[in-house]
Kinemage of the C-alpha trace (Angstrom):
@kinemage 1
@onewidth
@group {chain A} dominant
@subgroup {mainchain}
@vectorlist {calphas} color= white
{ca unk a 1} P 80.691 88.277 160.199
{ca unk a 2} L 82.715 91.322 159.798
{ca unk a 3} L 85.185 89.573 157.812
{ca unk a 4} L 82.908 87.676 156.062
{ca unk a 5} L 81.390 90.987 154.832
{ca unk a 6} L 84.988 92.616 153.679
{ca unk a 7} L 85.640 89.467 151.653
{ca unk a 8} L 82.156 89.656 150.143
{ca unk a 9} L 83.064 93.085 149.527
{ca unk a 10} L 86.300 92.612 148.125
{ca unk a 11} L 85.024 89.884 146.214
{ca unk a 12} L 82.548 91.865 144.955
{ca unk a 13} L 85.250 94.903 143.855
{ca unk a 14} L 87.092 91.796 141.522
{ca unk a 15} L 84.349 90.504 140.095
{ca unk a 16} L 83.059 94.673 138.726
{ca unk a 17} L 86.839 94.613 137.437
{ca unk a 18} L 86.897 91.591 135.538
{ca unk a 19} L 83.360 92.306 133.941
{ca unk a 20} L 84.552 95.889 133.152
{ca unk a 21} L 87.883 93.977 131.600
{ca unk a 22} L 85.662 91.733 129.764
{ca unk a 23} L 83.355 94.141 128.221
{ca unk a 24} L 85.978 96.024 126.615
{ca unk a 25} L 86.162 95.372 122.571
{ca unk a 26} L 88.615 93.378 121.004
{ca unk a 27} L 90.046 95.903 117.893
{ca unk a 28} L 90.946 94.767 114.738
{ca unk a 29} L 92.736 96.592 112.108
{ca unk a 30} L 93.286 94.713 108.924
{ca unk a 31} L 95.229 97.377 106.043
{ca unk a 32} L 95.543 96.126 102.483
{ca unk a 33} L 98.443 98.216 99.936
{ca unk a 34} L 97.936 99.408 96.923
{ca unk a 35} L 94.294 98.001 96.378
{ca unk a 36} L 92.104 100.146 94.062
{ca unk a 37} L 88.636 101.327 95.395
{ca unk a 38} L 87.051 98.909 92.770
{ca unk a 39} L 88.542 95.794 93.420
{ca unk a 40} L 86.851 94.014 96.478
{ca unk a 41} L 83.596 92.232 96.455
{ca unk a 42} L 81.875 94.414 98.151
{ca unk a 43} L 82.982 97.195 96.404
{ca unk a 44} L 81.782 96.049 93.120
{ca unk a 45} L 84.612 93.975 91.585
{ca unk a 46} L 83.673 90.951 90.225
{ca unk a 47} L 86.592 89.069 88.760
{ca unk a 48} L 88.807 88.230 92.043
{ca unk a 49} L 86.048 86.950 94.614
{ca unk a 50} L 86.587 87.836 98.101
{ca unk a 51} L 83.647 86.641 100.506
{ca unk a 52} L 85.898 87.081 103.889
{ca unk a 53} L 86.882 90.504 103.233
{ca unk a 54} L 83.111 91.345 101.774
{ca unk a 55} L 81.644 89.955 105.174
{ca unk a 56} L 83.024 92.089 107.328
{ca unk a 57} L 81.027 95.392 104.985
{ca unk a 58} L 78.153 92.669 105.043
{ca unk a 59} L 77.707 92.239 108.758
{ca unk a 60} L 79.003 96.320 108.806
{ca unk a 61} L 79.068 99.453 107.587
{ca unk a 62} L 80.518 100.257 103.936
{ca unk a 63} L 82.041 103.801 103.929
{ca unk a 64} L 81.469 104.850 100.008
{ca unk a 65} L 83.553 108.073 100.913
{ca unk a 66} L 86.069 106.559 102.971
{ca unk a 67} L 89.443 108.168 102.677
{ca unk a 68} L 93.068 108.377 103.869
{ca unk a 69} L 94.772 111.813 104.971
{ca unk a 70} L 97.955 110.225 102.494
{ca unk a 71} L 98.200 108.764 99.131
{ca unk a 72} L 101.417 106.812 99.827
{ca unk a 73} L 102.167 104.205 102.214
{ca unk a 74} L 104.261 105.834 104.863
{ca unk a 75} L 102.452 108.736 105.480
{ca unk a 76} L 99.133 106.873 105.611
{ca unk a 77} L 100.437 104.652 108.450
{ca unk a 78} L 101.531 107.895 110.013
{ca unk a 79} L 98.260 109.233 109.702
{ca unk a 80} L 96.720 105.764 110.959
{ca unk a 81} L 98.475 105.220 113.965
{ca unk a 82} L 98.023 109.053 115.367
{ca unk a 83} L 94.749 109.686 114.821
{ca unk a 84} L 96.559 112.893 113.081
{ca unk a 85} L 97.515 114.598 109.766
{ca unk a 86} L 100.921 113.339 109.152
{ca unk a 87} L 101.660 116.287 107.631
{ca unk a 88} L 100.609 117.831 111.124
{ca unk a 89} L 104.172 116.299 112.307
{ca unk a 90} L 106.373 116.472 108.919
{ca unk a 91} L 105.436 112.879 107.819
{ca unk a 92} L 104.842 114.171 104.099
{ca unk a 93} L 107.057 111.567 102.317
{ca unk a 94} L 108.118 107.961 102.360
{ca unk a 95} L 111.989 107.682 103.798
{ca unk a 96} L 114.803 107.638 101.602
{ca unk a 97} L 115.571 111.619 100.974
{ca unk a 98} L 118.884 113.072 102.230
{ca unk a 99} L 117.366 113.226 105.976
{ca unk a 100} L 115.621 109.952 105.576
{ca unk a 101} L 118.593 107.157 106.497
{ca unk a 102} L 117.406 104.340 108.302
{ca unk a 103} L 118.353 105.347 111.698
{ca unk a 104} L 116.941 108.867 111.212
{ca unk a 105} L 113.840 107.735 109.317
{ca unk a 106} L 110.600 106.980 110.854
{ca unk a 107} L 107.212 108.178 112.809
{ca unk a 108} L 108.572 110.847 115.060
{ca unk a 109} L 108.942 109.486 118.940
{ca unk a 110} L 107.288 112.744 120.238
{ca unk a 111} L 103.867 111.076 118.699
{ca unk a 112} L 101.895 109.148 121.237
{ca unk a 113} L 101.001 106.251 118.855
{ca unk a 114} L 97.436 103.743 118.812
{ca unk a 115} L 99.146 101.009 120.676
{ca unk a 116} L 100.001 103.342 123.100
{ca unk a 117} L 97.139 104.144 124.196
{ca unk a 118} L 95.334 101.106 123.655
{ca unk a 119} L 98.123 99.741 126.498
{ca unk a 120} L 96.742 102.159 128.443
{ca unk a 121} L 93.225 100.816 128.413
{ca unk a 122} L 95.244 97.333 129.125
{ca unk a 123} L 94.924 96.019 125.932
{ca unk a 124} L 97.411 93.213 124.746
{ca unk a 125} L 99.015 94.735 121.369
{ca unk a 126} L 100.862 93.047 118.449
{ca unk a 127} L 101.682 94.295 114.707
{ca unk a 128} L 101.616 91.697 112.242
{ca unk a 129} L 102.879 92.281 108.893
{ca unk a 130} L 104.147 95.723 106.971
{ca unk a 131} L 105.736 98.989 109.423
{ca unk a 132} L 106.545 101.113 107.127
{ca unk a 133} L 107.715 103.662 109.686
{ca unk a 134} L 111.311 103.124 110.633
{ca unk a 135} L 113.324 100.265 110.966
{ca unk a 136} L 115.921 101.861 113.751
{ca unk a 137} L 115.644 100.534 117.820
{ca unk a 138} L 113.475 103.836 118.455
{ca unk a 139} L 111.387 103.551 115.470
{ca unk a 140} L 110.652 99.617 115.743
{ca unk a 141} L 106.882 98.615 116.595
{ca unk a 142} L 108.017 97.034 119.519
{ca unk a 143} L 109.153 100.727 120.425
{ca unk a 144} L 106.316 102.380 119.560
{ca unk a 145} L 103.885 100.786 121.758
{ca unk a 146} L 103.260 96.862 120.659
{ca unk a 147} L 103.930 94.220 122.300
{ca unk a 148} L 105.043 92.139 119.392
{ca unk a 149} L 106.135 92.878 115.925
{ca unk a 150} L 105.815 90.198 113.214
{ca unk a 151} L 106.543 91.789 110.073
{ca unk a 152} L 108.773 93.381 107.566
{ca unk a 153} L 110.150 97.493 108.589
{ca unk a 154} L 109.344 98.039 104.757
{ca unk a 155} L 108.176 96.901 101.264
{ca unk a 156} L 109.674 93.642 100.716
{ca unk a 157} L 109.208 90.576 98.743
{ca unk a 158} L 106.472 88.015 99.572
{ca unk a 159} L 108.978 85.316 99.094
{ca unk a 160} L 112.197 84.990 101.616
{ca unk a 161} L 111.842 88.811 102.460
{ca unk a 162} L 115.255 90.209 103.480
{ca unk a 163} L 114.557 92.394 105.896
{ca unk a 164} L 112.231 90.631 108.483
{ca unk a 165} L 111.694 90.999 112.245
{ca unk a 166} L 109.966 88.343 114.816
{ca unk a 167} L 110.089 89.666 118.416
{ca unk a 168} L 109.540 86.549 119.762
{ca unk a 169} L 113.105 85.642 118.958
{ca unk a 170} L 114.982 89.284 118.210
{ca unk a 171} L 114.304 92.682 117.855
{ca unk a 172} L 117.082 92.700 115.148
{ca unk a 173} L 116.501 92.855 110.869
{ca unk a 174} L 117.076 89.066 109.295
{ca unk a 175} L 116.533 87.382 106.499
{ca unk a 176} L 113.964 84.693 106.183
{ca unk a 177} L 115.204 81.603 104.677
{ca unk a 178} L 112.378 79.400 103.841
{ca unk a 179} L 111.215 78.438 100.627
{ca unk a 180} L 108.294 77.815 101.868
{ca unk a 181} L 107.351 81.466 103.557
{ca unk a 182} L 104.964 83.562 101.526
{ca unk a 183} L 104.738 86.693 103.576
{ca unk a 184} L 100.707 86.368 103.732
{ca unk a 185} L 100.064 83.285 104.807
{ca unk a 186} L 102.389 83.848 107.369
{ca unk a 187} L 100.933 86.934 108.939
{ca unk a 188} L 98.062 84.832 109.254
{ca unk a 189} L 99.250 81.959 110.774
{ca unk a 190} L 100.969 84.406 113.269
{ca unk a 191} L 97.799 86.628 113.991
{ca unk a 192} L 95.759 83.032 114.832
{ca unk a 193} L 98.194 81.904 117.084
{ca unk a 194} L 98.124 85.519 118.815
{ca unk a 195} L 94.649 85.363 119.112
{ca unk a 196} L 94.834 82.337 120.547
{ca unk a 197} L 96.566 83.478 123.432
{ca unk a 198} L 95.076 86.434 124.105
{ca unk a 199} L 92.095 84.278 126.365
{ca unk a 200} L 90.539 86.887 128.615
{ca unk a 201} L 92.401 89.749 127.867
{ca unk a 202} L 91.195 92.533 125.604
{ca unk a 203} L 93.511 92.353 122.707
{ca unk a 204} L 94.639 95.185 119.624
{ca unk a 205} L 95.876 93.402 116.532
{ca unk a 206} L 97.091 95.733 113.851
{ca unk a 207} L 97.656 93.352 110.935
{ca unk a 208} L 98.876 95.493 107.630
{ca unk a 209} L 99.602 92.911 104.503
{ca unk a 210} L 102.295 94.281 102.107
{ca unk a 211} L 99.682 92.446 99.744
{ca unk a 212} L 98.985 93.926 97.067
{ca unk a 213} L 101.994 96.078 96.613
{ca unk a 214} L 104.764 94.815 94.294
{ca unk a 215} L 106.549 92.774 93.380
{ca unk a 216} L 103.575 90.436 92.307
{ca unk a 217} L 104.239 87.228 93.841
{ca unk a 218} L 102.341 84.310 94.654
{ca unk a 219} L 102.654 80.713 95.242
{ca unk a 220} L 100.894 77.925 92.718
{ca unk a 221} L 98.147 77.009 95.184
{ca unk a 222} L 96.267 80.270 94.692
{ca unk a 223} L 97.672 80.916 90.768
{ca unk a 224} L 95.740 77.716 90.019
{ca unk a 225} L 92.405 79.202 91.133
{ca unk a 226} L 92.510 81.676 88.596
{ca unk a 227} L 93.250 79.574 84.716
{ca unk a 228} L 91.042 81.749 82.947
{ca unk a 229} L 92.856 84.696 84.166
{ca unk a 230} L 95.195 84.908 80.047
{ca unk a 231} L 97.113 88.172 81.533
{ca unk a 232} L 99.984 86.882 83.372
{ca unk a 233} L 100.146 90.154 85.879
{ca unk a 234} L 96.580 89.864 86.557
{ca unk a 235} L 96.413 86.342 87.854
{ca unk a 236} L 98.963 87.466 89.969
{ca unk a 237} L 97.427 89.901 91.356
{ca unk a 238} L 94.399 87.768 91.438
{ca unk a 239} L 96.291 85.154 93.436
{ca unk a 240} L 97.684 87.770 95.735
{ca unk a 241} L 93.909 89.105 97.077
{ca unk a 242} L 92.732 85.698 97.050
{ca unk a 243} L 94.944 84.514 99.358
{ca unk a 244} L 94.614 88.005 101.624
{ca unk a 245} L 90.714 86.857 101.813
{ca unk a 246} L 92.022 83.826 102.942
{ca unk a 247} L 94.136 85.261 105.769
{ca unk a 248} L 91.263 87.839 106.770
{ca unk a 249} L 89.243 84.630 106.689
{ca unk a 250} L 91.390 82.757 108.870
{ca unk a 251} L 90.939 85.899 111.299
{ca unk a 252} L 87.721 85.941 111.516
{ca unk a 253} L 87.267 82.699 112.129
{ca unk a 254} L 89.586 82.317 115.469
{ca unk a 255} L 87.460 85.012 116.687
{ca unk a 256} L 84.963 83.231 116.091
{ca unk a 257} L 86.249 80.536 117.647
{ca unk a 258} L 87.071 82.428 120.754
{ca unk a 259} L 83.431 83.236 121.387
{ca unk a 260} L 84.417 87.023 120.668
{ca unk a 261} L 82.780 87.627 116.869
{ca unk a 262} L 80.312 89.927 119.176
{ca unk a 263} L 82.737 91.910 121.175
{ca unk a 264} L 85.072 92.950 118.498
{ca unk a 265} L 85.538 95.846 116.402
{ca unk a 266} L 87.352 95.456 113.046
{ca unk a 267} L 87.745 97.558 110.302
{ca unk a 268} L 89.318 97.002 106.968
{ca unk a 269} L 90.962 99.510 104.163
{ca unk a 270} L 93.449 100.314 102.053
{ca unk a 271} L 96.459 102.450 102.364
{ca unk a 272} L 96.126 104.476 99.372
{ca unk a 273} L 94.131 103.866 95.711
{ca unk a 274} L 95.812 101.610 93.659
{ca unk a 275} L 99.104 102.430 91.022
{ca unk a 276} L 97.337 101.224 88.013
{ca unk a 277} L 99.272 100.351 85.437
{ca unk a 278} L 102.151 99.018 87.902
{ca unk a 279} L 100.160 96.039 89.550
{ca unk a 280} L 96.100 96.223 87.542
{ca unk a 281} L 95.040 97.584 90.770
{ca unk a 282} L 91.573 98.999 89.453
{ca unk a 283} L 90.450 102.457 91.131
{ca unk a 284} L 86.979 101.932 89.791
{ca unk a 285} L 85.208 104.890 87.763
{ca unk a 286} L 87.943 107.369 90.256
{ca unk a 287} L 90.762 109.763 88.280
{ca unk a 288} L 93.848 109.111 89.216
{ca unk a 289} L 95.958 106.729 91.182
{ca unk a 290} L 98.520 105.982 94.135
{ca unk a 291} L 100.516 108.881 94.581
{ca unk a 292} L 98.170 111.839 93.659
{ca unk a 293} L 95.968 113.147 95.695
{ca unk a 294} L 92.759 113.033 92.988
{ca unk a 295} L 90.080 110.542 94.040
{ca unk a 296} L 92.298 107.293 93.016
{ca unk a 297} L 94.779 108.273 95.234
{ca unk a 298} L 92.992 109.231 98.010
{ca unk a 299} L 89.861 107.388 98.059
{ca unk a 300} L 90.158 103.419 99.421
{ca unk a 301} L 88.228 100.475 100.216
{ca unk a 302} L 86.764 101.401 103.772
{ca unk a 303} L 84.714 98.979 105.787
{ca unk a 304} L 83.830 98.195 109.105
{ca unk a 305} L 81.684 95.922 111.661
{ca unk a 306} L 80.976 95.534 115.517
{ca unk a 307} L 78.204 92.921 115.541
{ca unk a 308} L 75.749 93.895 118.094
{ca unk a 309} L 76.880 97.891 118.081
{ca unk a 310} L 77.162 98.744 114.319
{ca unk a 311} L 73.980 98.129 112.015
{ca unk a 312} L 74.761 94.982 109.854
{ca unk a 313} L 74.786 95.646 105.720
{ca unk a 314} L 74.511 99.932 105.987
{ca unk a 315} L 76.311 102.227 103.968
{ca unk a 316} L 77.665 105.562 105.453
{ca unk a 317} L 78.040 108.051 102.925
{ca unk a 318} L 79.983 111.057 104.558
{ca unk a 319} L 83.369 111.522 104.604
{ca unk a 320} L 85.039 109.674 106.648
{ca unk a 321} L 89.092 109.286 107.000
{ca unk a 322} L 91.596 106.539 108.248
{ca unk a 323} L 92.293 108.578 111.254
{ca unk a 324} L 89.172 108.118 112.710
{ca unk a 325} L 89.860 104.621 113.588
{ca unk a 326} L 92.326 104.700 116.372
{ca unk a 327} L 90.082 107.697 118.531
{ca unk a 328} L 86.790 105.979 117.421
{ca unk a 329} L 88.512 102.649 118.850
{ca unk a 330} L 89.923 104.267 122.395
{ca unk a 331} L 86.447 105.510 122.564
{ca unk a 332} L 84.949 101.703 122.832
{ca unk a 333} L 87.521 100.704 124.721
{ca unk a 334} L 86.018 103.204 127.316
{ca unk a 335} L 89.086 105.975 126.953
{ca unk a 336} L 88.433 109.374 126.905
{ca unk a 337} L 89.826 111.472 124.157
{ca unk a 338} L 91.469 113.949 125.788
{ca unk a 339} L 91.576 117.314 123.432
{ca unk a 340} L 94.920 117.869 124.356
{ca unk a 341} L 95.860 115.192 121.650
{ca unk a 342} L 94.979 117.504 119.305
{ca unk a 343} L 93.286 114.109 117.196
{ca unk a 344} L 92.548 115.148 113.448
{ca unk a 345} L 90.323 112.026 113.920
{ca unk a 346} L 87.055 111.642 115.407
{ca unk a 347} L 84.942 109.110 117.016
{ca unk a 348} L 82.914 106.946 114.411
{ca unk a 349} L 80.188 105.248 116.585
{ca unk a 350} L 77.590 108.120 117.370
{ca unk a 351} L 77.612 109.003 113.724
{ca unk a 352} L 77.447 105.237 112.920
{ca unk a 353} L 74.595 104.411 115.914
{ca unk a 354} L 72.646 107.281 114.231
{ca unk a 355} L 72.926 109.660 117.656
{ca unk a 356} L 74.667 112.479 115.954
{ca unk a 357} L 73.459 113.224 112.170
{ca unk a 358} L 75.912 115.737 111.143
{ca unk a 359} L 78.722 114.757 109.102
{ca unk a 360} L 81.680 113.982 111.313
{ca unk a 361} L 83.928 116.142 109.126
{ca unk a 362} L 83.085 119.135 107.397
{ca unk a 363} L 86.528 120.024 105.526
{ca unk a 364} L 89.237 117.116 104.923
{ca unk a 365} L 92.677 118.040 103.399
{ca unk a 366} L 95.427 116.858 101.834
{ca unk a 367} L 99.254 118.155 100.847
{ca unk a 368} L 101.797 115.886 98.699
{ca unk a 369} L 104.888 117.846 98.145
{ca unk a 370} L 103.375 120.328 94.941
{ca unk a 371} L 100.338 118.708 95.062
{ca unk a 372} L 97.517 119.193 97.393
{ca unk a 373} L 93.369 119.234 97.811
{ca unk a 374} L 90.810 120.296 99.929
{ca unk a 375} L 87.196 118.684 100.114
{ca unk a 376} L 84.569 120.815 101.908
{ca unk a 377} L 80.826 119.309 101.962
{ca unk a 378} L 80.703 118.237 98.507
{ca unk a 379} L 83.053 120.393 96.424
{ca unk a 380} L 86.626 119.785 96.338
{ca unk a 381} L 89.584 121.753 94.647
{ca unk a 382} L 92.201 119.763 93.622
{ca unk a 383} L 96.123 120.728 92.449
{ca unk a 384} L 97.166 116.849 90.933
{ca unk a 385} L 99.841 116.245 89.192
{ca unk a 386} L 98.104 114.311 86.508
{ca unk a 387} L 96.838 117.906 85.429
{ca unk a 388} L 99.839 119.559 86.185
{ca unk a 389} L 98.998 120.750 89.761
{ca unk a 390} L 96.589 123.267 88.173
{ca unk a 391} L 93.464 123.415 90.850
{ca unk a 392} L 90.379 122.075 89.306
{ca unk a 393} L 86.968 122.150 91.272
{ca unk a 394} L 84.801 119.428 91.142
{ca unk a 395} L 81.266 118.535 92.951
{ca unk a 396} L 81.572 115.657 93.913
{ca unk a 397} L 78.297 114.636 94.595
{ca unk a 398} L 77.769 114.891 90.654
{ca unk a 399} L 80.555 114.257 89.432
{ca unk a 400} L 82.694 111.091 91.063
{ca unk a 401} L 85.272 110.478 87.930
{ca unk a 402} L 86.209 114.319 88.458
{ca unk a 403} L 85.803 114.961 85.264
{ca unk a 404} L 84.321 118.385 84.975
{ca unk a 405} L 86.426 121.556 86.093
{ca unk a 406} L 84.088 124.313 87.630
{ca unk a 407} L 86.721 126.656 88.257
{ca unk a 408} L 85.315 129.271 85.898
{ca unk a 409} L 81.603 129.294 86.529
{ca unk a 410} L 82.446 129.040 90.453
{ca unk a 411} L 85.464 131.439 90.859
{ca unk a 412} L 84.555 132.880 94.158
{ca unk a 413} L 84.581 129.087 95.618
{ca unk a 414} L 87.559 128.477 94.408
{ca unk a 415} L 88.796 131.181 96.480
{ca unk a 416} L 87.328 130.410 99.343
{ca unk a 417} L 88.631 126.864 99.049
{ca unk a 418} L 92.192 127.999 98.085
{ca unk a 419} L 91.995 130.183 101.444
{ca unk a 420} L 90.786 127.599 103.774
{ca unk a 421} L 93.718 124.947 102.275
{ca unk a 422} L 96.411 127.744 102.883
{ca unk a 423} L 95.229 128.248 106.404
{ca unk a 424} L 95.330 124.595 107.280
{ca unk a 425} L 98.975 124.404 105.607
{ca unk a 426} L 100.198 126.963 107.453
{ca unk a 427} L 99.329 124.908 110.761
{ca unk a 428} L 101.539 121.953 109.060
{ca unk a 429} L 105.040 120.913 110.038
{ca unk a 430} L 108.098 121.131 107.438
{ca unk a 431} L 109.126 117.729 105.502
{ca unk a 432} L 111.061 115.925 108.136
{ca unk a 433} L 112.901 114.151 104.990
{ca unk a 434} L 111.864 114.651 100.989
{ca unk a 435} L 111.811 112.039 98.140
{ca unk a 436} L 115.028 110.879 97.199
{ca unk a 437} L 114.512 111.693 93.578
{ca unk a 438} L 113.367 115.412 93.989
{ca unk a 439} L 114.952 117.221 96.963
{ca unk a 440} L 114.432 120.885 96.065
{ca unk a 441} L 111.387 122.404 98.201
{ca unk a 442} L 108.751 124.752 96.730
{ca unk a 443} L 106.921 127.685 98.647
{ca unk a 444} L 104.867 125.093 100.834
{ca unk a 445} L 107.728 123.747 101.972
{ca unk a 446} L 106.800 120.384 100.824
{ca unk a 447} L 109.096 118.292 98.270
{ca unk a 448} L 108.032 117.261 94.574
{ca unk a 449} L 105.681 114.269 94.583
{ca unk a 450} L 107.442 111.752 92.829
{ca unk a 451} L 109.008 108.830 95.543
């Protein structure tokens, strides 16, 4: 009887594990490039639909003042998988300056990264799609805390990208050489078969489409869905998001599939607002664009669901920033955030649940080589370079297209904004690397903007 009573016991103990395994969320990260905040569905653009990617803000939460802490692709994927200002850890620039060679480029290996500590809540990891953050053996995903890497370690084409990495066979850069590949529909095909095999474990799938960055490339099938479309760069385009929907479609639905739609979290943005006249990327009634840090460059496409935990078809309208997703995501996994990170991010779900009704950031900031901006509450003061990196103050909450410069009926603000951005510089690291193009420094010891 004894021993029947230990094995009970025992018994007992394994099945309180597995249940605790099983209730752990699934996570989800799905990053678009170079999308403008007015393009999507659910963000009010109407001439490329996109039902998969609007679902996930329909069964969610649209953030209408969702930002990144970087308005260029590197640094935002920095930012993204730390939970901190990149700056925080001289991750001002994209590589390619005189210190940023491949093998000395890339998100600094003293940073304890998302995947690493979603491992440590046992969590299967994989990154599908763009890195962005090194391409060197220490810098690889597979390095940094994934389990697999599926992707390119930089922009690329969408056709037979050159510089291409599938763990399953090497961790070494090749060539793909396949006329049929289209970088999209791959990542898709790779995340559904990842998914697949995940059965039973909790799983974190980063997937981050080079889509819609240039070049613009797509493949007939989706050009055909869009005749009407006379501009030749804008069907492109077009093409290009339709067939992301697609992939986040094809996403969705394996979870789905899986019986997990319930018990995982998934959130979708952008890296950075859109470069305009480059690709048609629309930023929506927003000044500026990729690569300044005014609203178009800084404010993305933010949305987020967790059926079950976050109220379906809500808007949250404080700010909110892409670092809050990795510590918001440890904290459903059941991790505790330990303040020794020091996390720039914070967890999303009491705001989101309604427990906690303050905003979850008072101040957010941002520094671009010459550039740089500070949003406290409501009012933000701005040095961009598409007005010379002469601070202008703007209330937001009046005036969205920053349009109207307060600096001389609110002078004392502007000082008290000015300080509070100073103070939080001087707690920022040096450029590890600067732009290739501009490698003078000024007095912030941050490189000219221009990459």
């Amino acid at each position: 009887m004894r021993n029947i009573a230990l094995l009970l016991f025992a018994a007992s103990l394994c099945v309180g594990t597995w249940t605790n395994a099983a209730e752990k969320p699934n996570v989800i990260v799905f990053l678009s490039d170079d999308v403008g905040w007015g393009e999507y569905g659910f963000q009010g653009g109407k001439d490329v639909p996109t039902p998969n990617i609007d679902s996930i803000a329909k069964a969610g939460v649209r953030f209408t003042n969702g930002y990144v802490a970087a308005t260029y692709c590197s640094p935002c994927r920095a930012g993204l998988l730390t939970g901190k200002y990149p700056t925080r850890f001289g991750h001002e620039f994209n590589g390619g300056g005189p210190n940023g060679k491949n093998d000395q480029f890339g998100l600094s290996v003293k940073e304890v990264t998302f995947a690493d500590r979603m491992r440590e809540q046992k969590y299967a990891t994989a990154c599908i799609g763009k890195w962005h953050l090194g391409g060197g053996p220490k810098f690889i995903a597979t390095a940094r805390g994934f389990d697999e890497f599926y992707g390119t370690v930089a922009n690329t084409p969408f056709f037979n990208p050159p510089n291409f990495i599938d763990t399953r066979k090497s961790t070494e850069i090749a060539p793909v050489k396949d006329e049929s590949f289209y970088t999209t529909d791959a990542y898709a095909d790779r995340a559904v078969d990842w998914i697949g095999k995940q059965k039973g474990n909790p799983f974190f799938l980063y997937l981050a489409f080079n889509a819609q960055h240039a070049p613009l490339q797509a493949p007939k099938k989706y050009l055909d869905r869009f005749p009407n479309i006379k501009n030749n760069k804008r069907q492109i385009f077009a093409a290009m998001m339709s067939s992301m929907d697609d992939a986040v479609g094809r996403v969705l639905d394996k979870v789905r599939e899986q019986g997990q739609e319930e018990n995982t979290l998934v959130f979708f943005l952008s890296d950075n607002g859109g470069p305009t006249a480059q690709t048609t990327s629309s930023n929506g009634p927003l000044r500026g664009f990729k690569s300044t840090t005014s609203e178009g460059g800084t404010r993305v496409p933010f949305c987020a669901m967790w059926k079950g935990k976050i109220p379906a078809g809500v808007t949250f309208d404080f700010p909110i920033q892409n670092l809050d997703i990795m510590p918001t995501a440890i904290a459903a996994a059941g991790g505790k955030l330990d303040p020794e990170w020091s996390l720039d991010g914070v967890d999303l779900m009491p705001y989101l649940k309604g427990e906690n009704k303050s905003r979850p950031h008072e101040s957010l900031y941002w520094r671009f080589g010459e550039q740089w901006a500070i949003r406290k509450g409501d009012m933000k003061l701005v040095a961009s370079r598409i007005d010379g990196n002469k601070p202008r103050l703007i209330d937001l909450s009046k005036d969205l297209a920053e349009a109207n410069d307060l600096s001389a009926q609110m002078p004392d603000k502007v000082k008290e904004l000015e300080a509070d951005w100073k103070a939080w510089s001087s707690q920022q690291a040096k450029p590890t690397w600067l732009p290739a193009e501009s490698p003078k420094q000024n007095k912030n010891n941050a490189g000219t903007q221009d990459q």
